[in-house]
FIVO-638163 format. One record per residue (C-alpha): y, z, x; residue in one letter. Coordinates in steps of 0.1 Angstrom, whole numbers. Example, Ala and Ser with C-alpha at 12.3 -4.5 7.8 and 13.67 -1.06 7.14 Angstrom:
2
REC     yy     zz     xx  rest
REC    -45     78    123     A
REC    -11     71    137     S
***
This chain:
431
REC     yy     zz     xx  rest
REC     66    371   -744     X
REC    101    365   -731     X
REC    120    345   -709     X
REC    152    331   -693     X
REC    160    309   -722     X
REC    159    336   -750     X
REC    189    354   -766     X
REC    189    390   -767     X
REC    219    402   -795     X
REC    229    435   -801     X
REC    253    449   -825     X
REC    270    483   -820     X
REC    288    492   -792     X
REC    282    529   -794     X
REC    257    548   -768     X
REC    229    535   -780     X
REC    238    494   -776     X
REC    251    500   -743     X
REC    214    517   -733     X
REC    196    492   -747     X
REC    219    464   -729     X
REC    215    482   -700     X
REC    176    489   -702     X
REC    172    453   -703     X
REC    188    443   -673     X
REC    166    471   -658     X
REC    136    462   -670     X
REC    142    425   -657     X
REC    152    405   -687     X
REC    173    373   -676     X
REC    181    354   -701     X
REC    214    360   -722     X
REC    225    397   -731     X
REC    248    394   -763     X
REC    269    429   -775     X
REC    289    429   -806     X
REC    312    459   -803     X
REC    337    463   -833     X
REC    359    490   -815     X
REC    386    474   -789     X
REC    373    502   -767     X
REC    346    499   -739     X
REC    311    515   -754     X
REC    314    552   -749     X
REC    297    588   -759     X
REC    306    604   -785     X
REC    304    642   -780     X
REC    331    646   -757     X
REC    351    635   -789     X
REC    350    672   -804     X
REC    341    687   -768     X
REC    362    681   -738     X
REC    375    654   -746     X
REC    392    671   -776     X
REC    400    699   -758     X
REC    417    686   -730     X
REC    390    690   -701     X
REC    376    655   -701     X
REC    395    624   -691     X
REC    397    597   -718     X
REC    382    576   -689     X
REC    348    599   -687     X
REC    336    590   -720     X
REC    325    555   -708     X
REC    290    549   -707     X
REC    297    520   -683     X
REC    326    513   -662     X
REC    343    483   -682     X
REC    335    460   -648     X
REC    295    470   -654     X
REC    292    443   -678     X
REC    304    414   -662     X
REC    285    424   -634     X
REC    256    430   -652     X
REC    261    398   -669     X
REC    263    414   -701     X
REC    285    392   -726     X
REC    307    414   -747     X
REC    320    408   -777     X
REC    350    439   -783     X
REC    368    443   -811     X
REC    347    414   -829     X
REC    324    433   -864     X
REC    296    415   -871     X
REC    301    406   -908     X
REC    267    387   -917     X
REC    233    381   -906     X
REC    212    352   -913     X
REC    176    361   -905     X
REC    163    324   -913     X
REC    186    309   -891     X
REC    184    337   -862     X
REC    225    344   -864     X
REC    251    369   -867     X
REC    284    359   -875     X
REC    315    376   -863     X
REC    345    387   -880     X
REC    364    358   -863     X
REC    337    333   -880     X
REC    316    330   -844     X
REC    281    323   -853     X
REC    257    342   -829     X
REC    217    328   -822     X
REC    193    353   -815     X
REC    160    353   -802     X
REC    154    393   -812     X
REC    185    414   -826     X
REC    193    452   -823     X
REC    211    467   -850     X
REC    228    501   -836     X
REC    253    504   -859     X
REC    256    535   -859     X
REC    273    561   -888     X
REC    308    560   -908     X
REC    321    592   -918     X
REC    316    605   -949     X
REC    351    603   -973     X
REC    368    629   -994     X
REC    370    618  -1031     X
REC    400    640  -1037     X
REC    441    629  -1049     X
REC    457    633  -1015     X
REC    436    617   -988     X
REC    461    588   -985     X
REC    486    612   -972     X
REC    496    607   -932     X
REC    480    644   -918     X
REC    447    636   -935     X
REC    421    632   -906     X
REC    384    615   -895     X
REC    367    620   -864     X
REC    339    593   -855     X
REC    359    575   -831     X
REC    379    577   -799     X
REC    409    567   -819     X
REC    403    595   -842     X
REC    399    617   -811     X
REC    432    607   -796     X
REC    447    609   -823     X
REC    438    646   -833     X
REC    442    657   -800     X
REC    480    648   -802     X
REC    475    669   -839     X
REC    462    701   -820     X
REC    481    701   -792     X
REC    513    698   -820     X
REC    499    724   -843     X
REC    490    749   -817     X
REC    527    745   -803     X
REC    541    746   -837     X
REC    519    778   -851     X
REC    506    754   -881     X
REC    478    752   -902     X
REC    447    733   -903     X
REC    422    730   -930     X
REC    388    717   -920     X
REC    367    708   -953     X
REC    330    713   -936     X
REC    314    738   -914     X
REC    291    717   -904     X
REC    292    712   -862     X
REC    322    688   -857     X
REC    341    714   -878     X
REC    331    738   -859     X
REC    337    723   -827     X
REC    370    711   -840     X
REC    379    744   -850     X
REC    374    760   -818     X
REC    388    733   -803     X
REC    427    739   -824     X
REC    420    778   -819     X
REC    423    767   -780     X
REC    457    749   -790     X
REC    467    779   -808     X
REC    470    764   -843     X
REC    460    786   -872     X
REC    421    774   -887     X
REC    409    776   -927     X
REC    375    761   -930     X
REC    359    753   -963     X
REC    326    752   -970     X
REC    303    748  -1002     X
REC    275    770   -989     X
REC    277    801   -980     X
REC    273    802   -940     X
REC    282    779   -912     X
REC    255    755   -905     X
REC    234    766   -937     X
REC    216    733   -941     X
REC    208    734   -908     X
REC    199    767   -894     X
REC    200    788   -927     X
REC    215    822   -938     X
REC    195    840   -908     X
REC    218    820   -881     X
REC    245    806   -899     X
REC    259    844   -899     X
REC    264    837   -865     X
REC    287    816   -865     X
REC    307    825   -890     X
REC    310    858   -871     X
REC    318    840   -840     X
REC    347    821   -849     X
REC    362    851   -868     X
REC    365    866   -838     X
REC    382    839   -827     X
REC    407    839   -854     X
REC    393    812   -879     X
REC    398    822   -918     X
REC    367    806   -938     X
REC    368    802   -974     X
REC    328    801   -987     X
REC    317    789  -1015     X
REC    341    760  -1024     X
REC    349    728  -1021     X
REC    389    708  -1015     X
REC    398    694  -1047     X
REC    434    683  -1036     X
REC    456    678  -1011     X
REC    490    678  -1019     X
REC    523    667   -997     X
REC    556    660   -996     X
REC    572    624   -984     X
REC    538    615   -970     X
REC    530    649   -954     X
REC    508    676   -961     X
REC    514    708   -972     X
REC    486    725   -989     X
REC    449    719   -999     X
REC    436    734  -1029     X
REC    398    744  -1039     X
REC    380    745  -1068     X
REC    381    780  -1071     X
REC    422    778  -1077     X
REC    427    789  -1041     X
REC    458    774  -1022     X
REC    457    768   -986     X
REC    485    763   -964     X
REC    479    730   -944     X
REC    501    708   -925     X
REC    466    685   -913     X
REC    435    683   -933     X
REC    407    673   -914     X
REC    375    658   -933     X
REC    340    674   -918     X
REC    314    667   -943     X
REC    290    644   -926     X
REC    285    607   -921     X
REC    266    581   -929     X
REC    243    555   -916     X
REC    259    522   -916     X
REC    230    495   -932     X
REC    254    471   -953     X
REC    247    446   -927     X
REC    211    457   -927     X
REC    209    458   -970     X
REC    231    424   -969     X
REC    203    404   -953     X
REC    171    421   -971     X
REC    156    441   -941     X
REC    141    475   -955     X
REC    164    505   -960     X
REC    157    540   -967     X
REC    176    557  -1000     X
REC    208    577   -994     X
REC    189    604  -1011     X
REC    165    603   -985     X
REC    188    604   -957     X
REC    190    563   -956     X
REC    186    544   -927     X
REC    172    513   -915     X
REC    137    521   -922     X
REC    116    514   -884     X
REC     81    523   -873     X
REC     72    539   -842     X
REC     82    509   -821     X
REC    117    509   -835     X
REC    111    478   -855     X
REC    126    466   -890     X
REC    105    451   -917     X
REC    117    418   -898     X
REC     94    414   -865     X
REC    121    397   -845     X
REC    154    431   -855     X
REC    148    464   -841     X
REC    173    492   -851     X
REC    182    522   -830     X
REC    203    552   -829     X
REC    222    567   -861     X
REC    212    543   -882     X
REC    178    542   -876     X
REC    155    559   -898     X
REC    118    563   -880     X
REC     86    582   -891     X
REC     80    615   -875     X
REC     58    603   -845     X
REC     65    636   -822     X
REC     40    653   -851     X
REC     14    633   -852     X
REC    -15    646   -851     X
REC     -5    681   -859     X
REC    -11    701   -885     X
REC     30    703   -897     X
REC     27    665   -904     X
REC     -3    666   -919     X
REC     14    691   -946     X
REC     47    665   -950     X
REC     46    639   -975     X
REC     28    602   -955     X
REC     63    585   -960     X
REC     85    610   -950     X
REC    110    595   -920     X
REC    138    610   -900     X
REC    175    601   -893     X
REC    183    619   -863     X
REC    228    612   -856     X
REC    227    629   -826     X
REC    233    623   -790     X
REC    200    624   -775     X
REC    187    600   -802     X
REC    207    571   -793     X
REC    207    581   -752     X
REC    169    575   -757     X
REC    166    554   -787     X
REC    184    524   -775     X
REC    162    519   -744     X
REC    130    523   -767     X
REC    140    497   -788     X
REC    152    477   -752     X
REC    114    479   -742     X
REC    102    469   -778     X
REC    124    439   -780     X
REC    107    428   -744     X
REC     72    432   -759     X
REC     63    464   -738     X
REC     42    493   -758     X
REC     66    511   -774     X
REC     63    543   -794     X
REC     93    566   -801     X
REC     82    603   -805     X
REC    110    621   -791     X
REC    114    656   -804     X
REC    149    655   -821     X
REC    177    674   -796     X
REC    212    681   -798     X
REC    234    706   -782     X
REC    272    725   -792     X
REC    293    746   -773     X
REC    320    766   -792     X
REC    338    789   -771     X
REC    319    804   -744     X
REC    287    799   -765     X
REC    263    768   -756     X
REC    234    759   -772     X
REC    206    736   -779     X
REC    181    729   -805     X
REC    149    711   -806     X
REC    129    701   -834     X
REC    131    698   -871     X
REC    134    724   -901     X
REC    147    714   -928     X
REC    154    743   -959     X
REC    121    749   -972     X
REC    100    740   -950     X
REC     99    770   -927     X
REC     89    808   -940     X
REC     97    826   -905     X
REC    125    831   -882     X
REC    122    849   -853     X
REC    147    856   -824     X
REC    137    865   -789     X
REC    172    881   -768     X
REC    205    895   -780     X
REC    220    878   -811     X
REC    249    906   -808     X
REC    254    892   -769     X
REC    250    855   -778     X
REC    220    856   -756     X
REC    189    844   -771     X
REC    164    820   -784     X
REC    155    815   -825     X
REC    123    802   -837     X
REC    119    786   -869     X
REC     78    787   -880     X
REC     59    776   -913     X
REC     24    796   -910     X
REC     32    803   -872     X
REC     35    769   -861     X
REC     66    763   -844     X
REC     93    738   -863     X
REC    125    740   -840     X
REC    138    765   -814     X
REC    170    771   -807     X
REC    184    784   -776     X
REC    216    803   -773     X
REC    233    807   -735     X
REC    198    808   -721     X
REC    186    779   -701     X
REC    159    756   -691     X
REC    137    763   -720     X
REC    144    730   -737     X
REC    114    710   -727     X
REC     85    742   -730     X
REC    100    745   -767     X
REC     93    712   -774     X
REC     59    714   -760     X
REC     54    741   -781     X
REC     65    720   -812     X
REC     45    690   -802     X
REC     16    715   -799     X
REC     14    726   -839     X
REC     -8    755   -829     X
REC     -4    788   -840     X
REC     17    812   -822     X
REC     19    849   -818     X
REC     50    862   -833     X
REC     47    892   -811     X
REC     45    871   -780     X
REC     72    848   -793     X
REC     99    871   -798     X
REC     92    892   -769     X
REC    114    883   -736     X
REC     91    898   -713     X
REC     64    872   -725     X
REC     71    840   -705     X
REC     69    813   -727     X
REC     54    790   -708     X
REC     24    810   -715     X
REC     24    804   -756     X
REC     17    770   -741     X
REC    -18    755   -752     X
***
């Protein structure tokens, strides 16, 4: 039970804090709301960051979740620019970086994810770039628009989706695009050889050079600058930016500091959470990117039934902390919570939008099957193990989101025929 006198903390500022802050004034929590934001900036969403916001179509003022006057309204106490630096769970605090101790009745850690670092010579060097924040956004922006005027080069190490994004973001500037990548397609982790092709095909179109099959090993400058970026392979790439796409990672030092479970980098790490979105303390809940929960959309379907009992999911994307942080919101108030959200994201890269539902990871699937026009960028792919559906992606088609997830949550087994035929509705693969 809750009530007027308890103390509500959460730390993270990113989509999913503001959610969960927001979820609790909505579902009629009163006592005091506590968010610990170590960004000066308002909490905001961050796909526009390598979308429209990079690209110029977005106002910097439309990636707020919340207007900044929200929280004072909403009686939300908001700590900005303030990282939480320790957390005592015996004496219920967080303390700041300013040495302001926090009390907590229950605590939400959405920290969120850091991105990942080159380990090269070079990074130090002033045209080296991140992107995680709206900083980093700004500040590339002002790169692209540079580059694109200037006819220079940018190297993206990754061809993963923010390197793609960002590469057809600078190909809108006009700046020239190398990407390197250690696998040999786009997205290969991901969606595989079968789709990755794809993309690779659809940004040479578009005038992007990749460079498969290597990884940066240097980057090399002049008076602070850069001028090249070299691979493994002894290839030399013309660069005057280097931008770093090769992942993130969950941020759990605060989480590790204080003893609460965490899951092995190996493993994906994460806070490790059950289905309620609680830590292996009963009074911290963790949401969002650095959350790492069992697969509850399976249960009870013959896919999880052939995954290892302890297998968990870290799902960085968008929809996971838009939904996450009100899950954990509910938890925290002692509702009936259990997460089982199908994972979701969504790209667009030049005129080609897409989503994606679900969860294949290499190996577990033996099928893919397309239904539409892969040479017209109009379709939808299945990935299947025994002809149960895994994930589904669909390509500039629409409104088929929620009937694929259905379809995953369902584990039966589909016919391919049926599946990959576009004159089959597929609301009618439905159980």
């Amino acid at each position: 039970m809750v009530d007027a006198h308890q103390t509500f903390v959460i730390v993270g500022g990113g989509l999913a804090g503001a959610k969960a802050a927001e979820t609790l004034r909505a579902e009629g929590f009163t006592g005091r709301v506590i968010l610990i934001c170590d960004e000066r900036d308002h909490p905001y969403e961050r796909p526009p960051l390598s979308k429209g916001f990079l690209t110029g179509s977005q106002e910097r003022d439309s990636v707020f979740v919340h207007e900044p006057a929200w929280y004072a309204r909403s009686d939300i106490e908001l700590h900005l620019g303030q990282p939480a630096v320790h957390l005592d769970r015996t004496a219920k605090a967080v303390t700041l970086g300013d040495g302001t101790r926090v009390h907590y009745d229950r605590l939400l850690l959405a920290t969120g994810a850091e991105p990942r670092r080159l380990d090269i010579p070079g990074t130090g060097l002033a045209g080296v770039h991140h992107l995680r924040r709206l900083a980093h956004a700004e500040r590339l922006k002002g790169v692209l628009t540079t580059l694109g005027r200037d006819n220079g080069q940018l190297v993206i190490a990754g061809a993963g989706w923010i390197g793609l994004e960002v590469a057809a973001a600078a190909r809108g500037y006009g700046a020239e695009v190398t990407v390197v990548e250690p696998e040999p397609t786009p997205l290969h982790p991901v969606l595989g050889p079968e789709l990755g092709a794809l993309f690779a095909d659809l940004h040479g179109e578009h005038g992007v050079r990749f460079h498969f099959g290597a990884r940066l090993t240097e980057i090399t400058g002049q008076d602070g600058m850069v001028l090249a970026a070299l691979t493994d392979d002894g290839e030399e790439h013309p660069a005057h930016s280097v931008l770093a796409a090769i992942g993130a990672a969950p941020r759990t030092a605060l989480a590790e500091a204080a003893g609460l479970e965490v899951v092995d980098r190996a493993a994906g790490g994460g806070i490790a959470v059950d289905a309620s979105l609680r830590t292996s303390d009963p009074d911290i809940f963790a949401a969002g990117d650095a959350a790492s929960a069992p697969l509850a959309f399976l249960e009870g379907t013959p896919v999880r039934a052939a995954l290892p009992p302890s297998a968990r999911l870290r799902v960085e994307h968008w929809a996971n902390a838009l939904n996450g942080g009100p899950a954990a919101a509910r938890a925290m108030l002692g509702q009936d919570v259990a997460y089982d959200r199908v994972p979701y994201f969504f790209s667009d890269q030049y005129d080609v939008g897409l989503e994606y539902s679900g969860y294949a990871p290499p190996g577990s699937y033996d099928q893919v099957l397309v239904r539409g026009d892969v040479g017209k960028r109009q379709f939808i792919a299945f990935w299947l193990n025994d002809g149960r559906l895994l994930a589904g992606m669909n390509v500039n088609v629409w409104d088929v989101t929620e009937t694929i997830q259905r379809l995953i949550r369902g584990g039966q087994r589909l016919d391919p025929a049926a599946l990959a035929d576009p004159s089959v509705p597929l609301t009618s693969l439905l159980p």
